[in-house]
C-alpha positions, 0 to 999 in steps of 0.5 A: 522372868521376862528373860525366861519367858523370851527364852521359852518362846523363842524355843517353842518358835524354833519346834514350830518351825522344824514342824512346819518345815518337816511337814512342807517337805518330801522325806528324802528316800534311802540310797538306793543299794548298787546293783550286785555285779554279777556272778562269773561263770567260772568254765573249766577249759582243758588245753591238750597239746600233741607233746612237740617242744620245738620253737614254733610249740613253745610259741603256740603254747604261750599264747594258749596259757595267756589267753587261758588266764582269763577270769572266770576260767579253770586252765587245765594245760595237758601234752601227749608225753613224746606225742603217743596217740595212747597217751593224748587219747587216754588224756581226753577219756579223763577230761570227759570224766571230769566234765570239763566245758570246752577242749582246744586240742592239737592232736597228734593223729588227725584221724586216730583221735577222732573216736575220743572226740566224738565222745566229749563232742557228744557228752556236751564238751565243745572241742577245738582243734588247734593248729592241726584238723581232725578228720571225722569228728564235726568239730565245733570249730578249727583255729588254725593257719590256711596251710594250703596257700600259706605252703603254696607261697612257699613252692611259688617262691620255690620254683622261682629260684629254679629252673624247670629240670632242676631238683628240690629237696622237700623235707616233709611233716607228719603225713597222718596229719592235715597239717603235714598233708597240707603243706605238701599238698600247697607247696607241691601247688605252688611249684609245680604251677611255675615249674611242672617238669621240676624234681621233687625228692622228698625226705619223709619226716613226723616233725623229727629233726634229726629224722630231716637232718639224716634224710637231707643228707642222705637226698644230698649225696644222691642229688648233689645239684640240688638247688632248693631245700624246703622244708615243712617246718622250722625244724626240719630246716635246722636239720637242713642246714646242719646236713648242708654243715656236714656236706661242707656247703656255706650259708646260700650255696644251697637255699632253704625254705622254711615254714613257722615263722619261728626264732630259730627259722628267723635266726638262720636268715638273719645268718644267711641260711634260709632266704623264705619263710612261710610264716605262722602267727604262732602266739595267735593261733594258741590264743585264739584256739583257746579263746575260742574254746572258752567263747564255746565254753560259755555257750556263745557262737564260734565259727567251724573255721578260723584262720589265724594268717600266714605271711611269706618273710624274706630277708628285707622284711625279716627285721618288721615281722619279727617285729610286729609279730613279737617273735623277735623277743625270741630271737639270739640274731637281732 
C-alpha cells in the first residue's frame, strides 16, 4: 500500500509539474511557411535573321539562341529563306498575329522592312534591330557595331600601305543596308583622310561571294598595279583571294583588308593572305540583341543605341583576339 501510494503521489507531482511548466511558458508559434518564389514571367521573343550562312552569321546566330535560352523565354528563331524581303516581311506579319513581346531582327532591306515594323512597334511588340539599322521606324533600340569608325580603321590602315596615286580595290556589302552603307562610308573616311588623291575601284557586292570573287578578278585585269584589297566582310575577302588564286598572285603580293573578325578571315591571316581585320564581337552582338529584346520584353529600359565594339586585328595580335573573343574554337589554322 505504502508502495502504491508513493507511486500515486510521485505521478500526481510529475502532471503538476508539466502543469506548472506549460503554464509559465509561451507556446512556440508555428514555422512560418517560406515565401512562394514568385512566378517567371514567361515572354515569347522572336529572333528573325536575314537568311545569310556565312561564318560571321553562324557566330552572330549562336550567341542569339544562347542568350535566347533564358528561363522564362519562349525562342522563336526565324530566317528570311535566300534573304527575300517578301519572305522576312511576311515572317513579321505572322509574328504580330501571334503577339510575341519582343522582336530582334537582322533585316534584309534596312528601308524595305520598315512598313512591317512600324505594324508590331504599334501593336505593343518592342523590336530590335541587330547588326543591321532600320531606316524609318523608331525602333526600341539598335544592338550593333559602330560600322563607321570600325570601317574607318580599315581605310586608315588601308592608305597606310599605299602611296597617294596608287589604286584600291574596295569589295562593297549591301548598299540597301546601313551596314553595306556604312562601312563604305567609314572605310572611304579613313583613306581618304591620309591619302586624298588614292584610286578607289569598287566591286559592287549584296554579301555574295562569288559576286566579290568575280568582281576582283574582273578590277584586277583592269588594275593589275592594284595594291590593296578591301573588303566589307569576310566573305568577300575569301572571294578576294581565290580571285588573286586565279591571277596566279601568292599570299602578300597584294594585301587584303577584311571586316568580321570571322574564322575564316583569321584563317587567311594566319596563312598570309589578309594583313587586317576590322573585327566584330560577333557572338556579342546576337547575344546582346536578344537580351536586350527580352529586357524590352519585360517591360524594362533598353537604350535606342548599343554598340557591341570592333577592334582592328593584325598579325601580331591574331593569336590573343581569337582568343579572347572565342573565335578561336572556329578556327581550322591554329
Amino acid at each position: 500500500m505504502i508502495q502504491k501510494r508513493l507511486l500515486g503521489q510521485l505521478a500526481l507531482a510529475v502532471v503538476a509539474a508539466a502543469v506548472l511548466t506549460a503554464c509559465g511558458k509561451k507556446e512556440a508559434a508555428p514555422a512560418a511557411a517560406a515565401p512562394a518564389a514568385p512566378a517567371v514571367k514567361e515572354v515569347t521573343v522572336a529572333y528573325i535573321t536575314n537568311g545569310n550562312t556565312n561564318e560571321g552569321w553562324t557566330l552572330i546566330n549562336g550567341g542569339a539562341k544562347a542568350a535566347g535560352a533564358a528561363p522564362g523565354v519562349k525562342f522563336i528563331e526565324l530566317a528570311a529563306e535566300k534573304g527575300e524581303l517578301s519572305k522576312q516581311l511576311a515572317i513579321v506579319e505572322d509574328m504580330i498575329t501571334r503577339k510575341v513581346n519582343a522582336i530582334a531582327i537582322a533585316p534584309v532591306d534596312s528601308k524595305g522592312i520598315a512598313p512591317a515594323i512600324s505594324k508590331a512597334l504599334a501593336a505593343g511588340i518592342a523590336v530590335i534591330a541587330v547588326d543591321t539599322g532600320i531606316d524609318g521606324a523608331e525602333i526600341t533600340s539598335y544592338v550593333a557595331t559602330d560600322n563607321v569608325p570600325a570601317a574607318k580603321s580599315q581605310g586608315d590602315w588601308a592608305a597606310d600601305q599605299v602611296g597617294d596615286t596608287d589604286t584600291v580595290i574596295y569589295v562593297t556589302g549591301d548598299q540597301g543596308q546601313s551596314t553595306g552603307r556604312e562601312r563604305k562610308e567609314g572605310f572611304l573616311a579613313g583613306l581618304k583622310a591620309k591619302k586624298p588623291n588614292v584610286k578607289v575601284v569598287e566591286v559592287p557586292t549584296t554579301w555574295d561571294q562569288t559576286m566579290a570573287q568575280n568582281g576582283v578578278e574582273a578590277a584586277l585585269k583592269a588594275n593589275p598595279k592594284a595594291k590593296v584589297i578591301a573588303c566589307a566582310w569576310d566573305g568577300g575577302a575569301l572571294g578576294a583571294k581565290a580571285a588573286l588564286l586565279a591571277a596566279g598572285k601568292k599570299p602578300g603580293d597584294v594585301k587584303i583588308a577584311g571586316f568580321d573578325g570571322s574564322p575564316g578571315g583569321l584563317d587567311m591571316m594566319k596563312e598570309g593572305w589578309q594583313q587586317a581585320n576590322s573585327a566584330q564581337m560577333l557572338a556579342k552582338i546576337g547575344k546582346v540583341g536578344v537580351e536586350t529584346a527580352i529586357a524590352a520584353a519585360n517591360g524594362g529600359k533598353v537604350e535606342k543605341r548599343i554598340d557591341t565594339g570592333s577592334f582592328l586585328v593584325l598579325p601580331a595580335n591574331v593569336d590573343q583576339f581569337a582568343k579572347d573573343s572565342g573565335v578561336g574554337q572556329f578556327m581550322k589554322v591554329k
